[in-house]
C-alpha positions, -999 to 999 in steps of 0.1 A, spaced: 245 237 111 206 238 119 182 208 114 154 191 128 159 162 145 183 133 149 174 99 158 203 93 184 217 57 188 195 33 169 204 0 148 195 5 113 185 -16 87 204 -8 54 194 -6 18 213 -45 15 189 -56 44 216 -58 70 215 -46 106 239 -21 121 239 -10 156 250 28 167 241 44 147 221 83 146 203 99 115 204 138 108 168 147 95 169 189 77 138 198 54 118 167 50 152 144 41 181 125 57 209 148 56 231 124 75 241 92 89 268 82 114 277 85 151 258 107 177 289 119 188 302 127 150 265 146 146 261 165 169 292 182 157 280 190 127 244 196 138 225 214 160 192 195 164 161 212 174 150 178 190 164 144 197 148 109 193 159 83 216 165 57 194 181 30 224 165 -4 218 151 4 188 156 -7 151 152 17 126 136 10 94 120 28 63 83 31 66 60 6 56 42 11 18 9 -3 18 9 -5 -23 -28 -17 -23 -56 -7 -1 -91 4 -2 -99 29 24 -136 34 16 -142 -7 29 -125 2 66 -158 3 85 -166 -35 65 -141 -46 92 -151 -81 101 -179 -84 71 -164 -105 47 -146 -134 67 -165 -167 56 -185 -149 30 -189 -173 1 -182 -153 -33 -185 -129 -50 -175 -111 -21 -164 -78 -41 -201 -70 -63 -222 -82 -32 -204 -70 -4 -176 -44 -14 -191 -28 -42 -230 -18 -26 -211 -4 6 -187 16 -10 -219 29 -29 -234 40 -3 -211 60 12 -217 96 17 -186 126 19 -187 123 53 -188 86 54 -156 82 34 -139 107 54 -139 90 90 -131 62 71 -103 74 57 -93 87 87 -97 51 110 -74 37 77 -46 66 82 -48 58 120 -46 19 115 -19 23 89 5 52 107 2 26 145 17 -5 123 45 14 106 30 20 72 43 54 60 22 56 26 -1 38 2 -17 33 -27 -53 35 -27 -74 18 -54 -104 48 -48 -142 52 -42 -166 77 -49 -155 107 -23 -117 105 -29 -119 142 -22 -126 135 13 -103 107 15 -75 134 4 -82 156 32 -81 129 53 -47 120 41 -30 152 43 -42 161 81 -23 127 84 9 134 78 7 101 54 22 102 22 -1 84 -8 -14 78 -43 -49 77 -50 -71 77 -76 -109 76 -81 -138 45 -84 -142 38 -121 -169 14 -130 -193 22 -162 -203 -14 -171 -216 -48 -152 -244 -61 -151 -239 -84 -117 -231 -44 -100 -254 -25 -83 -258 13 -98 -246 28 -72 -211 27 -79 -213 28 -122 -213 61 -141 -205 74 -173 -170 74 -186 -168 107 -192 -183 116 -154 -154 93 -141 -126 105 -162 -141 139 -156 -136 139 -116 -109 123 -118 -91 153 -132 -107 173 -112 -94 156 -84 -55 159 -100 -59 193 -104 -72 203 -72 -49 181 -51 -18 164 -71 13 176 -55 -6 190 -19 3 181 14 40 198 10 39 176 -25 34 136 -7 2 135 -24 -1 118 -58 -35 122 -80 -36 88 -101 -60 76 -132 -77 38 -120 -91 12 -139 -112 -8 -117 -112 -39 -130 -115 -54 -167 -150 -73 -159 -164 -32 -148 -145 -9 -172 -154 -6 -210 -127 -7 -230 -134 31 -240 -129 38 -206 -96 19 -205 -82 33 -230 -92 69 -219 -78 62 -184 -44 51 -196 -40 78 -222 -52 107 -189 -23 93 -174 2 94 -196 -9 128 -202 -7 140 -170 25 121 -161 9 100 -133 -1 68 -126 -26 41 -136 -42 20 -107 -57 -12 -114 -72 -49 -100 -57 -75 -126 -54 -115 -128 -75 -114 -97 -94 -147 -100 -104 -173 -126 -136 -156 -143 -120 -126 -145 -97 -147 -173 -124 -168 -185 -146 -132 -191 -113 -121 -211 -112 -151 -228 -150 -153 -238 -159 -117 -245 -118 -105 -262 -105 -141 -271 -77 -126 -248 -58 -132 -216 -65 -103 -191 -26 -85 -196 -33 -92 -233 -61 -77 -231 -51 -42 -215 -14 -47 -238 -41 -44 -269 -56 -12 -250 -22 2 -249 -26 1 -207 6 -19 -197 31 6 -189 57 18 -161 34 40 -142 9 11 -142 3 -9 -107 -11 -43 -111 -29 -54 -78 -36 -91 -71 -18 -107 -99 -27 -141 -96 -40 -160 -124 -10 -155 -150 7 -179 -181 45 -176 -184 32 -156 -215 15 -131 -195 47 -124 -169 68 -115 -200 52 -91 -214 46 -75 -178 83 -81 -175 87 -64 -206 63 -34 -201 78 -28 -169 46 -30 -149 41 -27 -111 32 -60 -98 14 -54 -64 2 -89 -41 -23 -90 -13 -17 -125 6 -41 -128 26 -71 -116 -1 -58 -138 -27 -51 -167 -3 -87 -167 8 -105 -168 -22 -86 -167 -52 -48 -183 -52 -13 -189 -51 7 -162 -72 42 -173 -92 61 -150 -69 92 -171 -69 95 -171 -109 85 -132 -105 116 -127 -86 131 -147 -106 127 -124 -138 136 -94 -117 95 -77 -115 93 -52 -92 71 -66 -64 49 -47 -40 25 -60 -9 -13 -46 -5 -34 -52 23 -67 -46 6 -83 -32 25 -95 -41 60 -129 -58 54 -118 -94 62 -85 -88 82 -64 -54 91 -40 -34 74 -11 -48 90 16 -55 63 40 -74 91 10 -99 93 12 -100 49 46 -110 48 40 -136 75 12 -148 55 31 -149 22 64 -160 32 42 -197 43 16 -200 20 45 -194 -9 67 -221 10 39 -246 16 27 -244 -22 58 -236 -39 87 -247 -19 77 -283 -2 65 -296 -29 102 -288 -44 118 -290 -10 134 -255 -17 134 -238 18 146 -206 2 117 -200 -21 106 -167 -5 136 -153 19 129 -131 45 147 -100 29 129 -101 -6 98 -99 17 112 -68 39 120 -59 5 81 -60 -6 71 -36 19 97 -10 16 117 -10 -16 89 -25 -35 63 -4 -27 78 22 -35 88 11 -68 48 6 -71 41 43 -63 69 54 -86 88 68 -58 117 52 -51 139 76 -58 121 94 -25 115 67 -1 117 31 5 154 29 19 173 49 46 199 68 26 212 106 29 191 125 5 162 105 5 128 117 22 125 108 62 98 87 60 112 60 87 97 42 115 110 29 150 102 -10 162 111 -13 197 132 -47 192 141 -55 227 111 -80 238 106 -111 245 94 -124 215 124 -106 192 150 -104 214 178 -116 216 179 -129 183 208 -147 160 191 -133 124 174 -103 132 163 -99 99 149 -132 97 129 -123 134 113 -92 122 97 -110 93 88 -143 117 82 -118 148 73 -80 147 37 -67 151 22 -37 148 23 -30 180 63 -31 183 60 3 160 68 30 183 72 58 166 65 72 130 82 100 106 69 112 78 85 138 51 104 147 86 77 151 109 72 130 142 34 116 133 39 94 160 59 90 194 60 64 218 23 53 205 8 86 208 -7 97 178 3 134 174 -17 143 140 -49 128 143 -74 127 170 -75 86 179 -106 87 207 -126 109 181 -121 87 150 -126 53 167 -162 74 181 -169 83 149 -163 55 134 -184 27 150 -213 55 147 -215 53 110 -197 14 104 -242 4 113 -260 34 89 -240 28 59 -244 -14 63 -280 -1 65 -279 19 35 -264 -7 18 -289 -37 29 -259 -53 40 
């Protein structure tokens, strides 16, 4: 029997978090047909290539459930920035972005993502998603996007507001034209910015598009204090009460930030089955400490963003890090509970979880015969991982970016041995730091 490739003689981590060594994975038609010994295999199959997998751990790809690929060339702008980072900063720059703008910046945000292991992502949109599509698809990445939707705000520059029925408008446009391309690992999604910049008309519209289209709902909730006291002022409502009364809370709906919540709040999130999506090192910075624990607690389905790289990267290995001991130092010590945040529900955050938050899970997010290949390769015997007594514990404490050797996709190689095989690296990084000047320019940034 035919297929594609197998990944010869690797140690795999399995959908219960453990590590087992030996072992070789059977890729045919985008999925994992198999899983066992090279030698038991390659009886069965005849591969058209093989992947060395000696030394290496493999993994399921990284899902970067929150990201904004529009702010890549703000790398570096909004460290020490004192707020409102998002309508001074974020907002005018997206703005002024033109088709070709978003494009290489989509582009630098595939090739950051793909070299740290992230296989897919959820972005939260701009103005030219159409370019960030095509971006996406020549790839290889697998993704959910949606479009900017902002129609009210004073404190926001024009740039980025428009009418609801222009937004809701393109936004279909955009699902027609491209939900299911790129050999169906493209996702067309309805967004609600945020509460403080969408109407509730607009709201309302959004969440009804997507049930009607059987898709998702992207939006920024709970982010940071006036966001609930703007709830509470202009709605005499909480933020998730607020969108619950808008008929918004929902299954196909991902939450990102999710910060500022009452116990009341979590339960009907619980309840409704929402997508709860953190970005530690955003909400850290400016905004807060998140009830993870009790989330786990009340079995939410948890995802990890990297919003963005404006202020950091879009590493997801330096997330967890960054969660697992800002959650400890507020919510454990204080408790003395060393196993407030263990290091698989955080592996678990970047693989099962975000998956859950694109509403794929039943594709990706664990290495399992008839799921999609979407896997990665760390190269686990260094220095600073190897040898090891938890492994599982190491990779959280210990793996970079730069440990990610080699990247599949929906079954394709995107990347081997570092080499990027899909996109053009020396071009994009050109490209790149050409246009990261004219649009701060543009902007007035």
């Amino acid at each position: 029997m035919k297929c594609d490739m197998i990944i010869k003689d690797c140690s795999l981590l399995t959908p219960e978090f453990e590590v087992v060594g030996s072992q070789s994975i059977a890729i045919a038609d985008s999925k994992i047909v198999a899983i066992g010994s090279y030698t038991e295999l390659k009886e069965t199959y005849e591969a058209a290539s093989v992947l060395d997998g000696k030394g290496k751990l493999c993994m399921p790809g990284l899902v970067d459930a929150h990201t904004h690929t529009c702010q890549q060339l703000l790398k570096g702008r909004t460290m020490d920035e004192l707020p409102m980072i998002w309508s001074r900063i974020l907002v005018p720059f997206e703005g002024n972005m033109d088709e070709q703008d978003s494009y290489v910046s989509a582009q630098l945000s595939c090739l950051e993502m793909i070299k740290s292991g992230t296989t897919a992502f959820a972005d939260a949109g701009g103005v030219h998603m159409h370019k960030v599509l095509e971006a996406t698809i020549e790839s290889g990445m697998r993704a959910a996007i949606t479009r900017s939707s902002i129609d009210i705000g004073d404190f926001l520059p024009d740039t980025m507001k428009q009418p609801m029925e222009k937004i809701l408008d393109n936004n279909e446009w955009l699902f027609k034209q491209y939900h299911g391309s790129g050999d169906g690992r493209i996702q067309v999604w309805f967004g609600i910015r945020q509460v403080m910049s969408c109407s509730p008309e607009l709201i309302q519209a959004a969440a009804q598009k997507a049930r009607e289209y059987n898709t998702g709902l992207h939006a920024h909730l709970a982010e940071h204090r006036d966001e609930v006291r703007y709830c509470l002022e202009k709605y005499k409502l909480r933020p998730v009460e607020y969108l619950d009364s808008l008929g918004a809370l929902g299954p196909n709906l991902l939450t990102a930030h999710n910060v500022v919540y009452s116990e009341q709040e979590l339960e009907i999130l619980r309840d409704r089955e929402v997508k709860i999506v953190h970005c530690p090192r955003a909400n850290f910075n400016s905004h807060g400490f998140p009830k993870t624990p009790r989330m786990v607690q009340m079995g939410m389905s948890i995802g990890i963003g990297s919003d963005g790289s404006s202020g950091s990267n879009l590493s997801l290995w330096d997330e967890i890090r960054v969660f697992r001991s800002g959650i400890h130092a507020y919510w454990g010590l204080p408790v003395f509970d060393p196993l407030v945040m263990p290091a698989n529900e955080l592996l678990k955050m970047i693989t099962v979880g975000g998956a859950q938050a694109l509403q794929i899970e039943k594709e990706i997010g664990t290495i399992e015969v008839g799921k999609k290949a979407d896997v990665i390769l760390v190269n686990i015997e260094q220095p600073h991982i190897w040898p090891t007594r938890n492994l599982v514990n190491t990779i959280v404490e210990s793996v970079t970016s730069k440990d990610v050797e080699d990247v599949i996709i929906d079954g394709k190689l995107v990347m081997k041995n570092r080499e990027m095989l899909t996109l053009d690296e020396e071009r994009i990084l050109y490209e790149s730091a050409a246009r990261m000047e004219s649009i701060a320019q543009k902007a007035g940034i």
